[in-house]
N, C-alpha and C positions, 0 to 999 in steps of 0.2 A: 715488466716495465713497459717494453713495446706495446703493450695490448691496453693499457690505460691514455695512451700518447692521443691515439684520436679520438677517445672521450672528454679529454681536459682540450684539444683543441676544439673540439664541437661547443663544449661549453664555454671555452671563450668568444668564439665568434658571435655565440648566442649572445652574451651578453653585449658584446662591443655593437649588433647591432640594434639594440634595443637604445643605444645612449645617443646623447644629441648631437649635432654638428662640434661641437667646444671640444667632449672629451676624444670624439673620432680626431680632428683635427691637432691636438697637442698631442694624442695615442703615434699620428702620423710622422710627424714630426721629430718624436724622440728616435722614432727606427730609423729613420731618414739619416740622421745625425751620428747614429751608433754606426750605421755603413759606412757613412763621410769618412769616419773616424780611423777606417782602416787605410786611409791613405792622405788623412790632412790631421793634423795637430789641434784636433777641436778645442781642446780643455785649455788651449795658451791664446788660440784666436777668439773663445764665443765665451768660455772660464770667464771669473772675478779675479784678477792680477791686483792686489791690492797696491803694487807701484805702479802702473798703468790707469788704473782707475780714477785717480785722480790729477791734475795738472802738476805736469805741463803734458802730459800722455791724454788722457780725456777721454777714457774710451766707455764710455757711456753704455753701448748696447751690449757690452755683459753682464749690465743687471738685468735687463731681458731674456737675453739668451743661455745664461748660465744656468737655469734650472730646467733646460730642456737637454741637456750635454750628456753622453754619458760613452764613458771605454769599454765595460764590461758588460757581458750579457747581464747578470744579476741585477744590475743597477738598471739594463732595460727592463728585467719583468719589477722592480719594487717604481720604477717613474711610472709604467703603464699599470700596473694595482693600484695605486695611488690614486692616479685621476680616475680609472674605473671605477672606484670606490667611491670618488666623488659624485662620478652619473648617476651611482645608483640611490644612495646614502641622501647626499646634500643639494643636488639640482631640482630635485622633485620639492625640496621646499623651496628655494631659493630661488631657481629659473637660470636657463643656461647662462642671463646678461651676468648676473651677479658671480656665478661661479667662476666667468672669465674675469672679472674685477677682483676677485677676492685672489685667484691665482696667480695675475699683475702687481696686488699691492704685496703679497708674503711674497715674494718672489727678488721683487726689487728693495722691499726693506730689507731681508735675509742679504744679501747680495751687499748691499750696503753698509748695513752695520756690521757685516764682516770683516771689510774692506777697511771699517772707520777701527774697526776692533784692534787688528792687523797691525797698521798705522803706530796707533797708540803703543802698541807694543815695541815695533821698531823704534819710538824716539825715548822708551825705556831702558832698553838693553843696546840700540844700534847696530843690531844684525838683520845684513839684508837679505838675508834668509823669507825674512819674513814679507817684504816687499816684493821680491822677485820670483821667488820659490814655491809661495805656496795659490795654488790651484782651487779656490771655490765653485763647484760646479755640482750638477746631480739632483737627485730628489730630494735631497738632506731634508731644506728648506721648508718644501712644500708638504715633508710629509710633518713636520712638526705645526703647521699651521693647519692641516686638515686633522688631526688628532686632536686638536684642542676645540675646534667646529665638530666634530663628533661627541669632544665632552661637554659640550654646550647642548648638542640636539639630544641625545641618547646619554647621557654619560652614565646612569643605572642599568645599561645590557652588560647584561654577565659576559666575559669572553671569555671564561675559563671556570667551571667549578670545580674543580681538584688542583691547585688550591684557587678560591673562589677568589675570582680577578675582576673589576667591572671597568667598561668602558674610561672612563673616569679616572682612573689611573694608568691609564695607555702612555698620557705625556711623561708622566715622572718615570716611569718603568724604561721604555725606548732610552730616555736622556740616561738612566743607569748604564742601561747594557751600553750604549756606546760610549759612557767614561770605560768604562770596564775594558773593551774592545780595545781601545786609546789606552790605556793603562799598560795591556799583556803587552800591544806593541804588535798587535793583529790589525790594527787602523794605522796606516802608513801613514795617514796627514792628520791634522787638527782641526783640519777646515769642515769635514761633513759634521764633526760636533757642536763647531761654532756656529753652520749653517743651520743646522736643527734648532738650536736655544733661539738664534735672533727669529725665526722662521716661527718656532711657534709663540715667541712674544708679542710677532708683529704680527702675527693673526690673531692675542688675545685683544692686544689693545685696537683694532678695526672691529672686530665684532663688540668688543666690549662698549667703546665711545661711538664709533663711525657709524657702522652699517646699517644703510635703511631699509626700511619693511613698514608693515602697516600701522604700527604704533608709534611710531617718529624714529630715533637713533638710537643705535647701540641697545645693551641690554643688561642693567643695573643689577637683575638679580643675586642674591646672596651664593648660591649654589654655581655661579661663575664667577666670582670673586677671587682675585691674585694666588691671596691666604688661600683658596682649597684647592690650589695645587699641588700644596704639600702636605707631609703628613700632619695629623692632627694635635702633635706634641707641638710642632713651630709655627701652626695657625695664627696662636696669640700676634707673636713677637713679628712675623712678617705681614701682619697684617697691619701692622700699628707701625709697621713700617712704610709699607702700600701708601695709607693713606697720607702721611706726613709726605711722600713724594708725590701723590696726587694732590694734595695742597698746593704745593710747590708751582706745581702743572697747573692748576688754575689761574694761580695767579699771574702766569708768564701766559696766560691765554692760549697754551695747546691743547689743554683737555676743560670741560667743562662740568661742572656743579651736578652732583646727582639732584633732579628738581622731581619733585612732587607732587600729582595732580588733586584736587581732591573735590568730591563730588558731592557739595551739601545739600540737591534735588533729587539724589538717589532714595528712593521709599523706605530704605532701611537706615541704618546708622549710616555716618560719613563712611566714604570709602575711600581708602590711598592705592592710589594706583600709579605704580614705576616706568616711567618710558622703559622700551628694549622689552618687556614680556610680552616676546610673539603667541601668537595663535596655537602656532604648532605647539610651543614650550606647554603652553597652559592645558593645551587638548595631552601631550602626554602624562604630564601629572595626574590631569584626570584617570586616564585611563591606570597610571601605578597604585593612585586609590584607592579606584574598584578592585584591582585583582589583589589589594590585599585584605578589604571588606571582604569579596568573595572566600579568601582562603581561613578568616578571621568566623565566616559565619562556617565554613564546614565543617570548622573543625569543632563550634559547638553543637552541630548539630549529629557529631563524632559520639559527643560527650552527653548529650539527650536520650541517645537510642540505646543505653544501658542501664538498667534498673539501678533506685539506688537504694542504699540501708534502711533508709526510712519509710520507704514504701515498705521494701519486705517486715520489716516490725510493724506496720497499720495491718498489713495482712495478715501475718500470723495471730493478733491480738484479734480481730475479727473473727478467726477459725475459731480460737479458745471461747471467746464469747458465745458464739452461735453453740458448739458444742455441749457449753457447761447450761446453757440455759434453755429448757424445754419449751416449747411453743404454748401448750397447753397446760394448766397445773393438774395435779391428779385430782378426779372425783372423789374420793377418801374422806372420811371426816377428819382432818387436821386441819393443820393453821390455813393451809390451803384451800381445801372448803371453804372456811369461813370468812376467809376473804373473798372470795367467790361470792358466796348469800349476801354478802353484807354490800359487796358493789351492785349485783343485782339487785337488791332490794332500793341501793340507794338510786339507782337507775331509774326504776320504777314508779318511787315516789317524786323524782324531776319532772319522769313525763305526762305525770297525772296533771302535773300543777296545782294539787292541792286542792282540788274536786270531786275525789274521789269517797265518799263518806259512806256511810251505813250500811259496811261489807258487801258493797259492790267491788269484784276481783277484775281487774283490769288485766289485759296480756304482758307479756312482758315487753320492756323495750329492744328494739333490735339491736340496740349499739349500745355493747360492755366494752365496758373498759377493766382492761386486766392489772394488777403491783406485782410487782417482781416478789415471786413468790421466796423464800428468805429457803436455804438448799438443809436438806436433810442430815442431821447429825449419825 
């Protein structure tokens, strides 16, 4: 185990310094925090208090600060994977401005709809358990909004083939295991669960409506739609659910109309084209349709490079032909002969043309033609 320790540290630092000012700077941060920790109450001063959070408390900057928090080592290396994931993964499309925007708004919506979540719950049951007691802080958040920006960029990379897992179902899978976790009674609080769902909601609906790029906002496409978060039995029903609350959303003026462009001086048919389908989106689909052309033509060309039935029957039927039938007929007087003299002759009398008179013998012509001499009883 020792002898693996400054390999995995050599490849971390490789990576950490290949990343931009953003993830160095929050990578900093969380360790900074995690030391604090050992002699200040980080998680009740920088934490989501969801009684504090709101008036007459007002404390505002732990929706900021709450998803840089952390008590335990393991929660330092899954906050610093996380954003490394992000340097290497989603900055390279996006650019360091956007990746620190995108970490500010999942950060402080997660943060907040926890808090509002919380709330709601206290003036259902009236236990201030849930006001004062419970602690939102950590990656939860972050890592539920960067998983769903994952199953947006990549979401067809395999992460697993035995049994074959894809990108694309990272969210729904995570959100299992930690009801699961929450279940046995191995998850002490409720909060990293709630922190994950609002975390990765409030990163579907910024990428999905909000976020800009070179094609204008957000990004309409079918293949990130609400519905294929889940599996494909409850597609229908929550998708016809999505949109009746996306209705809703328009008309209250938060979210806006999927609009249409359409291009009637394009040389070919009209073309419809969706706000939100980036460059990168469309350059990867290309690139999944060639490699499955290419794997679509190997494998006929698998199927090519072995003889089939039919040929071997044209061939053997060729053997027996060439065999049963002699090139030459016999010179013999039979019927063979005399279809011999009698093509010859008529040969002969073609290439005279019919000027030949008063037993003058003309040579023979050089081109006979031979009938299938009829095979010997």
């Amino acid at each position: 185990m020792n002898r693996y320790l400054p390999v995995a540290r050599q490849h971390f630092l490789a990576a950490l310094a290949s990343t931009s000012v953003v993830v160095k700077s929050i990578s900093a941060v969380v360790v900074l925090l995690y030391l604090l920790s050992w002699a200040v109450d980080t998680p009740y001063a920088l934490g989501v208090t969801p009684g504090y959070l709101f008036p007459p408390n007002f404390w505002v900057w732990t929706l900021l600060t709450h998803g840089v928090v952390e008590q335990h080592i393991w929660g330092v290396a899954v906050n610093v994977g996380t954003v490394m994931a992000c340097g290497r993964l989603l900055e390279p499309l996006w650019g360091a401005l956007e990746l620190l925007i995108f970490f500010a708004v999942v950060n402080v919506s997660a943060g907040l709809l926890a808090g509002l979540a919380y709330l709601l719950t206290y003036v259902a049951t009236f236990d201030l358990t849930y006001l004062f007691a419970v602690r939102a802080y950590g990656a939860a958040g972050f890592l539920g909004g960067v998983l769903v920006a994952l199953k947006q960029t990549m979401g067809d990379t395999t992460v697993l083939r035995v049994p074959q897992v894809r990108l694309k179902a990272a969210p729904a899978l995570v959100l299992l295991f930690l009801s699961l976790l929450r279940l046995s009674g191995l998850l002490e609080s409720s909060a990293p669960l709630a922190a994950y769902s609002f975390g990765a909601l409030s990163g579907w609906v910024y990428l999905r409506f909000y976020q800009r790029h070179s094609r204008g906002r957000g990004d309409m496409s079918d293949h990130f739609a609400f519905a294929s978060f889940f599996p494909e039995a409850l597609q229908p029903a929550v998708g016809l659910l999505a949109g009746l609350v996306h209705a809703a959303l328009v008309k209250l003026k938060v979210c806006r109309k999927m609009v249409k462009r359409y291009d009637v001086g394009a040389p070919s048919s009209i073309t419809i084209s969706l706000p939100g389908t980036d460059p990168q989106d469309a350059e990867r689909r290309r690139q999944l349709a060639l490699k499955a052309l290419n794997e679509r033509l190997k494998r006929v060309d698998d199927q090519s490079a072995w003889p089939s039935m039919d040929d071997e029957d044209d061939e053997e039927d060729d053997e027996i032909r060439t065999d049963t039938q002699p090139l030459l007929p016999s010179s013999s007087g039979g019927p063979a002969g005399a279809s011999l003299s009698s093509t010859s002759s008529s040969s002969m009398s073609q290439s005279s043309g019919g000027a030949s008179t008063g037993g003058v013998q003309h040579p023979e012509s050089s081109i006979i033609s031979f009938e299938d001499a009829p095979s010997r009883s």
